[in-house]
C-alpha positions as CSV (number, residue, x, y, z in Angstrom):
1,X,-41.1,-4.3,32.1
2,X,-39.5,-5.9,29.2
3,X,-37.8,-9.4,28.7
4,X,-34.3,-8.6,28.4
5,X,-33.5,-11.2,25.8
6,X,-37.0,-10.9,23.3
7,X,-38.1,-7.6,24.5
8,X,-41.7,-8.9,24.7
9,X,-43.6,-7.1,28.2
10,X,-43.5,-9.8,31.0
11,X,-46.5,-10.7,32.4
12,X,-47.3,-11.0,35.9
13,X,-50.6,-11.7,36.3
14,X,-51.0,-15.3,34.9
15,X,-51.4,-18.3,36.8
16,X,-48.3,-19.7,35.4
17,X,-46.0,-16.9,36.7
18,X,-47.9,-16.8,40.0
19,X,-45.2,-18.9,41.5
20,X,-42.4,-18.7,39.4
21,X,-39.5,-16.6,40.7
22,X,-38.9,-13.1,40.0
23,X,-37.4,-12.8,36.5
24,X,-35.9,-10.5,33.8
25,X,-36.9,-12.8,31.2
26,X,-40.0,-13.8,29.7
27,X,-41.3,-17.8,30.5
28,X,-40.4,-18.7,26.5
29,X,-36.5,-17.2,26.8
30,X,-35.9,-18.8,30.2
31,X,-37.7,-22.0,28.9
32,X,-34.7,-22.5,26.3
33,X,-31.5,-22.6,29.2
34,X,-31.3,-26.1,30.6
35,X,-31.1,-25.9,33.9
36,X,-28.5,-28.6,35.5
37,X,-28.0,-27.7,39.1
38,X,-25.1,-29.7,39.3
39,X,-22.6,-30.7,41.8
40,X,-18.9,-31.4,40.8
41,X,-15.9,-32.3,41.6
42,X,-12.8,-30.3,39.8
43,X,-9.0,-30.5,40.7
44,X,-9.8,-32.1,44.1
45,X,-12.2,-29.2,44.7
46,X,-16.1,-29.0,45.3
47,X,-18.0,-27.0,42.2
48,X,-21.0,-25.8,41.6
49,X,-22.9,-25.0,38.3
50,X,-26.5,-23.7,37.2
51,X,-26.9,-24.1,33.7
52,X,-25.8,-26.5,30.4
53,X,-24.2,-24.3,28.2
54,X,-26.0,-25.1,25.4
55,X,-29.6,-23.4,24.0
56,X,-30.4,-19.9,24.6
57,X,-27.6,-19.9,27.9
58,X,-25.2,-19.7,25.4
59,X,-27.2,-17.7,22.8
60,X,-27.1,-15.5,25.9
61,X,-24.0,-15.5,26.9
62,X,-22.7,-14.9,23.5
63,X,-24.9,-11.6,23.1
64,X,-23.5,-10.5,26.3
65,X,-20.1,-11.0,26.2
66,X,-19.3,-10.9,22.6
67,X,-21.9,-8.6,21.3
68,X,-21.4,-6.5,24.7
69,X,-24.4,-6.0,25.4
70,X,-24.2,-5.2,29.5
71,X,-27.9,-4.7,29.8
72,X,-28.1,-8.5,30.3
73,X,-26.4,-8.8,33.2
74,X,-29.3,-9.4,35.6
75,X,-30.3,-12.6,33.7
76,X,-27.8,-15.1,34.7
77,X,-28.0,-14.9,38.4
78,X,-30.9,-12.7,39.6
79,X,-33.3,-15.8,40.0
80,X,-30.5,-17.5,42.7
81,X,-29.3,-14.7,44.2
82,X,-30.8,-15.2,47.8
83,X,-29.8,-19.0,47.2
84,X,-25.9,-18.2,45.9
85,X,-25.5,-15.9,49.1
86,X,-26.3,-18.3,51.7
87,X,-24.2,-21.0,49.8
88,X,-20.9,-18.7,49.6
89,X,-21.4,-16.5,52.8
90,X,-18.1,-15.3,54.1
91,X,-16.2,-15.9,50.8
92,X,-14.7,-14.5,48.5
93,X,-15.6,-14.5,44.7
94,X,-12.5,-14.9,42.9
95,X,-13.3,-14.1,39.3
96,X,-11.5,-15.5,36.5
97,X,-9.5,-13.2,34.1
98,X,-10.1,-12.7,30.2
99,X,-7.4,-11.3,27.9
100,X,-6.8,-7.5,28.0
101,X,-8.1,-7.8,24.4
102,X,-11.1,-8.8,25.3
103,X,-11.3,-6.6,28.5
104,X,-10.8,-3.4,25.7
105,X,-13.0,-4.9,23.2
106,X,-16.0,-4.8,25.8
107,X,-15.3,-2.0,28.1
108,X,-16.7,-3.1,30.8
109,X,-15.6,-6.7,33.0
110,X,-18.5,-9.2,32.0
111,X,-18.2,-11.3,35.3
112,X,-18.0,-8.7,37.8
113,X,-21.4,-7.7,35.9
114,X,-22.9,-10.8,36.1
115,X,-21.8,-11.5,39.8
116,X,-22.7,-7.9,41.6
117,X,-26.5,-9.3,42.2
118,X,-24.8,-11.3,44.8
119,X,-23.8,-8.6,47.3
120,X,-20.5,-10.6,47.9
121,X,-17.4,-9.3,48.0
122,X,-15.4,-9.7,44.7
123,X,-11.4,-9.7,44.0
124,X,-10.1,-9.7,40.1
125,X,-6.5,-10.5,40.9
126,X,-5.6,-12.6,38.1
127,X,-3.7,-11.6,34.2
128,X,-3.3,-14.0,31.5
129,X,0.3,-13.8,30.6
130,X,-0.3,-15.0,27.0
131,X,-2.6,-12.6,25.1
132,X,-4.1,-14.8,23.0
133,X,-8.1,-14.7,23.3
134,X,-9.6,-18.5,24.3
135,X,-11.9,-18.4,21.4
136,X,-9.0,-18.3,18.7
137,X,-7.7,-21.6,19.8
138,X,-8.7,-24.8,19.3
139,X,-10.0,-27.3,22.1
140,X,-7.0,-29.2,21.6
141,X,-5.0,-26.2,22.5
142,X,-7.0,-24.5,25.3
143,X,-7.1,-28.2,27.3
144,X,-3.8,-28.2,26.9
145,X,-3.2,-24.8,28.4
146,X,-2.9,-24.8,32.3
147,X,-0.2,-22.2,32.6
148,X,-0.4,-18.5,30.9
149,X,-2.7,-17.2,34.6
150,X,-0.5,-15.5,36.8
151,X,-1.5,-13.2,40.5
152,X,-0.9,-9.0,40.3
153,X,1.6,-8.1,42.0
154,X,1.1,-7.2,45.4
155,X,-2.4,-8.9,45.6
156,X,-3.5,-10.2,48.6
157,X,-5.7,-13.7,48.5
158,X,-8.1,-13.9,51.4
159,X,-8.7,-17.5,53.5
160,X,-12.0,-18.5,51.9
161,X,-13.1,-18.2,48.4
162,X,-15.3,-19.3,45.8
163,X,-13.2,-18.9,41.9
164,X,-16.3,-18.0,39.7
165,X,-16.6,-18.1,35.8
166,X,-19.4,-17.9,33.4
167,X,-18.9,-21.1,31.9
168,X,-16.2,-24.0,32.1
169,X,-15.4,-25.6,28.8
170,X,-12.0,-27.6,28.9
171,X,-11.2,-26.3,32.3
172,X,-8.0,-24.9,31.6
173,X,-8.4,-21.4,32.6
174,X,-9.8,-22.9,36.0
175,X,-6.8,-25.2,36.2
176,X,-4.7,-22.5,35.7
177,X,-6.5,-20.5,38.2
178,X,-5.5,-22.9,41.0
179,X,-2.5,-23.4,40.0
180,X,-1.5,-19.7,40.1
181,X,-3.6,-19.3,44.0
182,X,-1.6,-20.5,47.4
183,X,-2.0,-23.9,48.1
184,X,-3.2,-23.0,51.5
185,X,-7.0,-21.5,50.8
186,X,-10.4,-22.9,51.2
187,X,-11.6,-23.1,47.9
188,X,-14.5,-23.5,46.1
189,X,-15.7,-23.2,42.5
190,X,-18.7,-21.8,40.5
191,X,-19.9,-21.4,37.0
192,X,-22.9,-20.3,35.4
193,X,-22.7,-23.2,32.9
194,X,-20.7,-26.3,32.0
195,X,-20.1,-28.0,29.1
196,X,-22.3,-31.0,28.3
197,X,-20.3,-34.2,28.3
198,X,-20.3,-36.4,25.4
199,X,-21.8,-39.6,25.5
């Protein structure tokens, strides 16, 4: 097997892999993400993140979503798969919604690729009502979007879920996320990465 990011063979056998988790990429690749682990608090609800978006997560991230290169999938979540299931067992992952232009431009959805390791259950019942990708604007203009999110029509929201993203930046498309979901539900929030803060 091949890292999925270099392409180098992954080794096994050393000592130093003995007791690292099963992985897709080599030691070096993984060795650029900064890993965060963090606990947050976002719009009154509790969040949850893995990674800084920053380094080679983002390199990665841009290769996958923008390059669309699906075969990189596995690597955001494989490692914490067992872990992400316990954590969110009995929810429902409520992934965010990118524009129909990007949803054409890729041909497949990015974050119901990156999520399926998990075995949960998984709802896409969101539409941005402004078609306007979020990499055209600036940060000024993306903070300041909250609205633009909207339900389906006819979609049905279950009692406990978990809204999941790749990475929160401004948090605008999360804000809008809530926003557009019934007050009422249990809710929790993931993302791969987060934004650094600046000092």
């Amino acid at each position: 097997m091949r890292c999925l990011m270099c392409h180098k063979p992954l080794r096994r056998d050393s000592f130093s892999t003995l007791f690292q988790k099963e992985d897709v990429l080599c030691a070096d690749c993984r060795g650029t993400w900064k890993r965060i682990e963090t606990r947050f608090r976002f719009s009154g609800r509790n969040g949850f993140a893995l990674y800084a978006y920053e380094g080679g997560f983002s390199e990665c991230l841009l290769q996958y979503k923008e390059l669309c290169d699906e075969a990189l999938k596995p690597v955001f979540l494989m490692q914490d798969r067992n872990r992400l299931r316990r954590m969110y067992k009995g929810r429902t992952l409520v992934l965010l919604p990118s524009s129909e232009e990007k949803q054409a431009y890729r041909g497949f959805s990015h974050l119901a690729g990156m999520f399926e390791c998990l075995g949960l259950p998984m709802l896409e019942p969101f539409e941005k009502t402004d078609p306007v990708s979020q990499k055209k604007r600036s940060r000024t203009e993306r903070t300041a979007m909250v609205s633009g999110i909207r339900l389906k029509s006819g979609v049905r929201i279950p009692e406990k879920i978990v809204l999941a993203d790749d990475v929160i930046t401004t948090g605008s498309t999360m804000k809008g996320a809530l926003a557009a979901l019934p007050a009422d539900r249990d809710i929790r929030i993931f993302a791969c990465g987060l934004t650094p803060k600046k000092n």
